[in-house]
C-alpha positions as CSV (number, residue, x, y, z in Angstrom):
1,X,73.4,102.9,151.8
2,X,73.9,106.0,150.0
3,X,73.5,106.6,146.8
4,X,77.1,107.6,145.8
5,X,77.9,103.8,146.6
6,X,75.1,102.3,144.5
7,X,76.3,104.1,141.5
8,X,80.0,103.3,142.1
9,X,78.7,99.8,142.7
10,X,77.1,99.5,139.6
11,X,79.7,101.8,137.9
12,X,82.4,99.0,139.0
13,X,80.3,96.2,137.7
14,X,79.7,98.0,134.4
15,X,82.9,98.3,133.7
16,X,84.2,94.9,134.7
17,X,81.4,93.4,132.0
18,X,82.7,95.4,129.2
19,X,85.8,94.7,127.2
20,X,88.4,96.9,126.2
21,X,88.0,99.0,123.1
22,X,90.8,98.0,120.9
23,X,92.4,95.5,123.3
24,X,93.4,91.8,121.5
25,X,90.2,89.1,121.5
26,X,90.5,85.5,121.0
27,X,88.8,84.2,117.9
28,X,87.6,80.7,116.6
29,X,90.0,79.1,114.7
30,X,87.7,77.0,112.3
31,X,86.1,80.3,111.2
32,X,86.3,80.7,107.6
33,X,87.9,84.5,107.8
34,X,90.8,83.2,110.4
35,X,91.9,79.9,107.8
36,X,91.7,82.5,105.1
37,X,94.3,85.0,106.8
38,X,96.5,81.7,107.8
39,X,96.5,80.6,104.5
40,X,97.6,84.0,103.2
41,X,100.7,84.5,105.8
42,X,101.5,80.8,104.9
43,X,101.5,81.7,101.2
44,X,103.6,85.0,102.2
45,X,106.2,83.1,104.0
46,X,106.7,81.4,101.1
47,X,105.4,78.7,98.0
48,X,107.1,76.1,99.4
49,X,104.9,76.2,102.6
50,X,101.3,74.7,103.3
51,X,98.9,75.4,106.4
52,X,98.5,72.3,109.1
53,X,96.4,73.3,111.3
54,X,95.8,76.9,113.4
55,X,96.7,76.2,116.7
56,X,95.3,79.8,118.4
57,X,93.9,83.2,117.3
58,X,93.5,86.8,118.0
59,X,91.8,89.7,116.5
60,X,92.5,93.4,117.4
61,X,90.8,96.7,116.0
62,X,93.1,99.1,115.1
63,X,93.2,101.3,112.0
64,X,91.5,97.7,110.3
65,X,92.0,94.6,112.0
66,X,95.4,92.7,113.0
67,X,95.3,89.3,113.3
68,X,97.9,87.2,115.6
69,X,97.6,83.7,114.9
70,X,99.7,80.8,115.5
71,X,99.7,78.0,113.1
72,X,101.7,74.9,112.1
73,X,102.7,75.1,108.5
74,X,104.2,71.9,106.7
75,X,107.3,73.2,104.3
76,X,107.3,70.7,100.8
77,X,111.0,70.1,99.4
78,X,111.0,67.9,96.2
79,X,113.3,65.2,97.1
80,X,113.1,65.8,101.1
81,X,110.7,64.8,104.1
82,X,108.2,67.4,104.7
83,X,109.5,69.6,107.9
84,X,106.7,70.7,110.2
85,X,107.1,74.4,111.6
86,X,105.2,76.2,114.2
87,X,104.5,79.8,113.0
88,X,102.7,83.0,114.5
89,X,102.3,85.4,112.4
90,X,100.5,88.9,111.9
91,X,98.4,89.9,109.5
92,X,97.3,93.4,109.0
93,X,93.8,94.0,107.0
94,X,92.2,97.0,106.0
95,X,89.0,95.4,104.6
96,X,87.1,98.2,102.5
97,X,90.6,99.3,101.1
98,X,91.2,95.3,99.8
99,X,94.2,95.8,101.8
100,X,95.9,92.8,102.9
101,X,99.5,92.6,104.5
102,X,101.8,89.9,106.4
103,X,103.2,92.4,109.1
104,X,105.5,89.6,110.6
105,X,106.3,86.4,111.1
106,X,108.4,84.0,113.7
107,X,108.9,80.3,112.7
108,X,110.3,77.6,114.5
109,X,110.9,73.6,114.4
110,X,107.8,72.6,116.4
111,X,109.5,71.3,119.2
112,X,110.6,74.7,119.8
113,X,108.2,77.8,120.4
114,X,108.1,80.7,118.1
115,X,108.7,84.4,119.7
116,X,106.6,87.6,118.8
């Protein structure tokens, strides 16, 4: 065996180990940073809102962190049954500015799933 294909061997291998720089990574969602962003896009969307439960989340380095997370939110009306929604959202951090911004969000009735 020659050594061009040992180092291409190990070159492959290397490579297929190591993530991608930038590229979207799944995240716990009991951590105490992801409920924190959820609660703040829930609170965005609006007063009348209150997290449920996170249902799946994503980080992704870019010039501070975005965070894609998909959530079910329960929305309170005085007089009215509380309406479950299913949300994804994106949240948009620049932590040593104190930066903190809801970039988007999609919700839906949760028989139906949202679109982002």
């Amino acid at each position: 065996m020659n050594k061009f294909t040992v180092i291409l061997f190990f070159g492959l291998v290397a490579i297929a180990a190591c993530r991608l720089v930038g590229a979207p990574a799944e995240v716990d969602t009991d951590h105490m940073h992801i409920q924190r962003m959820a609660k703040f896009a829930v609170g965005e969307i609006g007063s009348e809102y209150k997290l449920v439960e996170v249902i799946s989340a994503t980080k992704q380095v870019v010039n501070g962190m975005l965070y894609n997370i998909e959530l079910i939110a329960k929305r309170k009306i005085m007089g009215e049954k509380n309406v479950k929604r299913r949300c994804k959202v994106l949240v948009y951090e620049i932590k040593h500015e104190n930066y903190l911004e809801l970039e988007e969000f999609h919700c839906h009735f949760t028989n139906k799933q949202p679109r982002l």
